[in-house]
C-alpha positions in Angstrom: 68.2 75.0 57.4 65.1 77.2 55.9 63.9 80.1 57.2 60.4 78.1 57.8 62.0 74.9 59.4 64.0 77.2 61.4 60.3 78.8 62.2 59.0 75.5 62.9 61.4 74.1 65.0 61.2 78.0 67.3 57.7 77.4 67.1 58.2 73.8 68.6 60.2 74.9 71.9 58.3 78.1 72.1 54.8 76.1 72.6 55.7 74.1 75.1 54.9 76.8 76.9 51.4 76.2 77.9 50.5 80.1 77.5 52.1 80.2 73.9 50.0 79.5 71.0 51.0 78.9 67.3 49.3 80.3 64.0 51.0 78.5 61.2 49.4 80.6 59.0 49.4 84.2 60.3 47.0 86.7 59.2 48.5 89.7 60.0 51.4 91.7 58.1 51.8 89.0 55.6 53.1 86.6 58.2 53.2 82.7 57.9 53.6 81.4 61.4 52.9 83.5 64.6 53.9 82.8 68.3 51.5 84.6 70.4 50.7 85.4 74.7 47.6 86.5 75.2 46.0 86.5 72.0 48.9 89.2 71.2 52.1 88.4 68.1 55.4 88.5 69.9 56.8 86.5 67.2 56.2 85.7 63.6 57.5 84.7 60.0 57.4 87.3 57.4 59.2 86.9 53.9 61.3 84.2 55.5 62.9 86.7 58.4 62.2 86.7 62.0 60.0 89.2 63.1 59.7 89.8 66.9 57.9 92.8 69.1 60.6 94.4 71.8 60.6 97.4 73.5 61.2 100.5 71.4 64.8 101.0 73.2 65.7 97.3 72.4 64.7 97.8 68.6 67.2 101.4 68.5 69.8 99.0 69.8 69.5 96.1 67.8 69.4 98.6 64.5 72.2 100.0 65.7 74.4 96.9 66.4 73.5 96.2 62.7 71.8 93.4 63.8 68.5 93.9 61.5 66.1 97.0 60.6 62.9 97.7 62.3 59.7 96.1 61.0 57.9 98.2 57.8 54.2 96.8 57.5 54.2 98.0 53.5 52.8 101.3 55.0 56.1 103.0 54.7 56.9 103.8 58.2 58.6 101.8 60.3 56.8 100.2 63.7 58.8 101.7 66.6 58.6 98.5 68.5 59.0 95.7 65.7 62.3 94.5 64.6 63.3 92.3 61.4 66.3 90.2 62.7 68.8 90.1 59.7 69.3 86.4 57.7 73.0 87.0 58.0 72.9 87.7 62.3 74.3 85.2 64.3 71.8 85.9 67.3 69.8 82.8 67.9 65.8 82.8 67.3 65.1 81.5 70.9 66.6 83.8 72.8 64.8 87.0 70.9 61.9 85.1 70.7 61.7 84.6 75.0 62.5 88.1 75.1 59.4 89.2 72.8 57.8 87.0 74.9 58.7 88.5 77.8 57.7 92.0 76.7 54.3 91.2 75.5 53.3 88.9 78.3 54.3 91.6 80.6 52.8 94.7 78.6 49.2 93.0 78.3 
């Protein structure tokens, strides 16, 4: 499956949540889909790869594992808590996804 139907189909389960709302075409970082709580990204499609907000602790371990690389905007520096989940992980989308969720919804 595509990155994008992959996207879509995350998308899908993650609005069936009546407080989640779906950009397909994102306007921020050069995204094409974001999943957002509160009028804030938690989630979104960016060159094909899953992008997802966590806590700045969860990111460092994530990295770590060598499970992806933390989010560069094109500015050069790395966001402390945005996290580029690598095409070859075997994590699945929905549970990272719940747990941006999580984060955001909580932190707003």
């Amino acid at each position: 499956m595509t990155p994008q139907g992959r996207y879509e189909r995350l998308a899908a389960t993650m609005t069936a949540n009546p407080d989640v709302t779906n950009l397909s075409r994102g306007k921020g970082f050069g995204s094409t889909g974001q999943l957002k709580v509160k009028n804030r990204i938690f989630a979104m499609l960016v060159r094909d790869e899953l992008v997802v907000k966590l806590p700045r602790s969860r990111v460092d371990e994530l990295a770590a594992i060598g499970e992806g690389r933390r989010f560069d905007a094109g500015k050069g520096t790395p966001m402390r808590e945005w996290f580029v989940l690598s095409p070859t992980s075997k994590r699945p989308w929905l549970s990272l996804a719940r747990e941006a969720h999580d984060f955001v919804n909580e932190k707003s």
